[in-house]
matplotlib code that plots the C-alpha trace (Angstrom):
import matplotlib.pyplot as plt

x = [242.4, 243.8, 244.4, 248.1, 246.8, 247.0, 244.3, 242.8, 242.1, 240.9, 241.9, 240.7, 240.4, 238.2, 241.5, 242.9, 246.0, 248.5, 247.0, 247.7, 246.2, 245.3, 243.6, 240.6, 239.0, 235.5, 234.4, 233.1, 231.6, 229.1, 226.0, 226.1, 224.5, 224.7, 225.8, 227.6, 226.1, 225.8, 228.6, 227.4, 229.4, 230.3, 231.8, 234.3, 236.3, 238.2, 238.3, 234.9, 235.6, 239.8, 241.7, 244.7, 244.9, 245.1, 242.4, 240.0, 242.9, 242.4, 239.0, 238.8, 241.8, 240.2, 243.6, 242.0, 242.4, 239.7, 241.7, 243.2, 240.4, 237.3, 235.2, 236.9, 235.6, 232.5, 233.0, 236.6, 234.5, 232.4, 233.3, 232.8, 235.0, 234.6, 235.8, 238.1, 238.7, 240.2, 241.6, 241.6, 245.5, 243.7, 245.5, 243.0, 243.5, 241.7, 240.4, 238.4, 238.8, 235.6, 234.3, 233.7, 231.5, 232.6, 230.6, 229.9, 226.2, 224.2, 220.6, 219.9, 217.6, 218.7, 215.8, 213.9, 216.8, 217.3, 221.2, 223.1, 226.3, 225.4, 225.7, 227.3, 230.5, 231.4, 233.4, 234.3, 235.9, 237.5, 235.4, 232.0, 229.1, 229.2, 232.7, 233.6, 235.5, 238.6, 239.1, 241.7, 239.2, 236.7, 239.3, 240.0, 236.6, 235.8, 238.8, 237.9, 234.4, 235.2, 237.1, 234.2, 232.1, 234.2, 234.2, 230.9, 228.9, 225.1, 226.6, 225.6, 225.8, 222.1, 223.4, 226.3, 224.7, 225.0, 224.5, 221.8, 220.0, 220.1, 219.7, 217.4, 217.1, 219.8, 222.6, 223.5, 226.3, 228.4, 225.9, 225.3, 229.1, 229.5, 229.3, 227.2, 227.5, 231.4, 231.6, 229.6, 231.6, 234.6, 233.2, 232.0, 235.9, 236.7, 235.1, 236.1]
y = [214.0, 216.9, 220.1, 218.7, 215.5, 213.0, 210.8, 212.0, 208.6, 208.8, 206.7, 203.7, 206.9, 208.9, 211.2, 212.6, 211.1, 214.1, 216.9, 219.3, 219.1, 221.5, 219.3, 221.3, 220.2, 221.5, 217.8, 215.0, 211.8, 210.6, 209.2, 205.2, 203.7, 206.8, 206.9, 209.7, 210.6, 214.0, 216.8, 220.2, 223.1, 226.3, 229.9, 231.5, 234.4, 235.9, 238.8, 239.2, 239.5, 239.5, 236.2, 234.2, 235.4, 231.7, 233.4, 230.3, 227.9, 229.8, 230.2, 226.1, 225.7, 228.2, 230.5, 233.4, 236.6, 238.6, 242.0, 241.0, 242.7, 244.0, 241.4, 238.4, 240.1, 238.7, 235.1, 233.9, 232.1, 230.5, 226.3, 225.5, 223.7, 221.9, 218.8, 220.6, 224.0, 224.6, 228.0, 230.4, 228.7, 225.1, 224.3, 221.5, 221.2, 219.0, 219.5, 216.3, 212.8, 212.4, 209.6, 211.9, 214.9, 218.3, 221.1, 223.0, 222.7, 224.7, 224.3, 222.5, 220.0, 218.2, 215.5, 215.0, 215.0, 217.3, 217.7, 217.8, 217.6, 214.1, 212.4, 215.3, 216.4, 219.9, 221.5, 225.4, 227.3, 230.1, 232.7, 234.8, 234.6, 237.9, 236.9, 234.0, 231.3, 230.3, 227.7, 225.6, 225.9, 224.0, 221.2, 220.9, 220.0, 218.0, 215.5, 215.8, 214.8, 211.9, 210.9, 211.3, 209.0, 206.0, 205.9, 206.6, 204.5, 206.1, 209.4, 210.7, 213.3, 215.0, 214.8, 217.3, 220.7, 224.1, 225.9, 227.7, 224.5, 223.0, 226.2, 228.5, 231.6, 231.4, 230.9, 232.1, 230.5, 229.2, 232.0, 232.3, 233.0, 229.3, 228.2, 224.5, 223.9, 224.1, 222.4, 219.4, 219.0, 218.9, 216.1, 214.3, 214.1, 213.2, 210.4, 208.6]
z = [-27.8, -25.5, -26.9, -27.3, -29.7, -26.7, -26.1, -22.4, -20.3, -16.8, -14.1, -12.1, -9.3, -11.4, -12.0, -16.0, -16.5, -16.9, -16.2, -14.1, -10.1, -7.6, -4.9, -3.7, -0.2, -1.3, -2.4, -0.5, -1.7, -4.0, -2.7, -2.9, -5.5, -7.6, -11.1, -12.7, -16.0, -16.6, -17.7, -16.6, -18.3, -16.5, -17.0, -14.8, -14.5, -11.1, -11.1, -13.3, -16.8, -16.0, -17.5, -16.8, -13.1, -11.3, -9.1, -9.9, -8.3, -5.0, -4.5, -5.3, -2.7, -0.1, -0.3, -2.5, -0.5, 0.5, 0.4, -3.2, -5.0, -3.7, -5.4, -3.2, 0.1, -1.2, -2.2, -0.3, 2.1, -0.3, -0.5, -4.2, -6.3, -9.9, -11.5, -13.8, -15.2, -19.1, -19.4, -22.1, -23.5, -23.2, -20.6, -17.9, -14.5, -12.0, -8.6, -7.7, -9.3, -10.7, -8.9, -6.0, -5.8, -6.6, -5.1, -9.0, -8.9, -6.5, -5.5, -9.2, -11.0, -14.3, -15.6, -12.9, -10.3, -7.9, -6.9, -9.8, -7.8, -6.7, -10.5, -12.6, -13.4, -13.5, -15.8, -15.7, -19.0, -18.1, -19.8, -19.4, -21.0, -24.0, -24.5, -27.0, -25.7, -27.1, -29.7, -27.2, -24.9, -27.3, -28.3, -24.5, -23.3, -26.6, -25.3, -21.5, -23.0, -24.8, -22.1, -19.7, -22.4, -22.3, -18.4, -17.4, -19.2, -18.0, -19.7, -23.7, -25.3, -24.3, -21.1, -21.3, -20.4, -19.4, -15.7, -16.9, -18.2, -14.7, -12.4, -14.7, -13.4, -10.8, -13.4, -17.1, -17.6, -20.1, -21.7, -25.2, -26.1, -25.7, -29.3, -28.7, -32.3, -32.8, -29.5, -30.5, -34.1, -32.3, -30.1, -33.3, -34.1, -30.6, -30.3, -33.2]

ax = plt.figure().add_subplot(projection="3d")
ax.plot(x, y, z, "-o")
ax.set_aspect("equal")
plt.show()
């Protein structure tokens, strides 16, 4: 269920049925024959370590402004998107329908593969890594994750990871403020 006690279903287009949508033009699409089955989870903040800014809406969009903050100058060009994003209230909104392929990933390698963006899913929390994340924030991605379950049947559970499991080195996040245990309960229960 969403954080709201709904049951989260996803579309015959790969899209959450009422959540909130940004449409992001940093996605293109999948590779054929390629299977989505993994859910990689992110961290992210704009600026760094600043919440509840809708900074993370225009940097998907390509609309942040460079001159807004002097961190922007460095990454407003950037083309990266994600799936979805859950902010700090619980509140999900979608970029890409997740049939098509989100540009979360990076240069990354997840059991073998290399490309995680070809068969995963990426889903950002709006948080860093020291800082906890927020218990709405844990319910949200529980329901988005049962969700994900149902409708992809080549994904499980030892497929949901974190950044820094399939770009070690080159990313930390969700960091070790994500709380794997209490996320994992709270899948238990969603997935009933």
């Amino acid at each position: 269920m969403d954080p709201t006690g709904t049951r989260l279903r996803i579309d015959q287009h790969g899209w959450l049925r009422g959540v909130r949508r940004v449409l992001s033009p940093n996605h293109d699409t999948r590779p054929a024959g390629i299977a989505v089955d993994t859910l990689v989870v992110h961290g992210i903040t704009l600026p760094p370590g600043r919440f509840g800014h809708g900074q993370v809406d225009a940097l998907f969009s390509r609309t942040l402004n460079p001159a807004a903050h002097p961190f922007y100058a460095g990454i407003a060009h950037l083309q990266v998107s994600a799936h979805l994003l859950i902010e700090r209230t619980g509140r999900l909104t979608q970029y890409v329908g997740f049939d098509d392929r989100a540009w979360h990933a990076g240069l990354s390698r997840f059991d073998g593969r290399e490309r995680v963006n070809d068969f995963g899913v990426g889903i950002e929390l709006e948080g860093t890594d020291a800082c906890p994340y927020a218990p709405a924030q844990y319910r949200g991605l529980a329901a988005v994750s049962a969700a994900l379950l149902l409708h992809y049947p080549g994904m499980n559970r030892s497929r949901i990871v974190g950044h820094s499991d399939i770009a070690p080195g080159r990313k930390t996040d969700p960091g070790p403020a994500f709380d794997w245990a209490a996320f994992n309960g709270l899948l238990d229960r969603a997935c009933i």
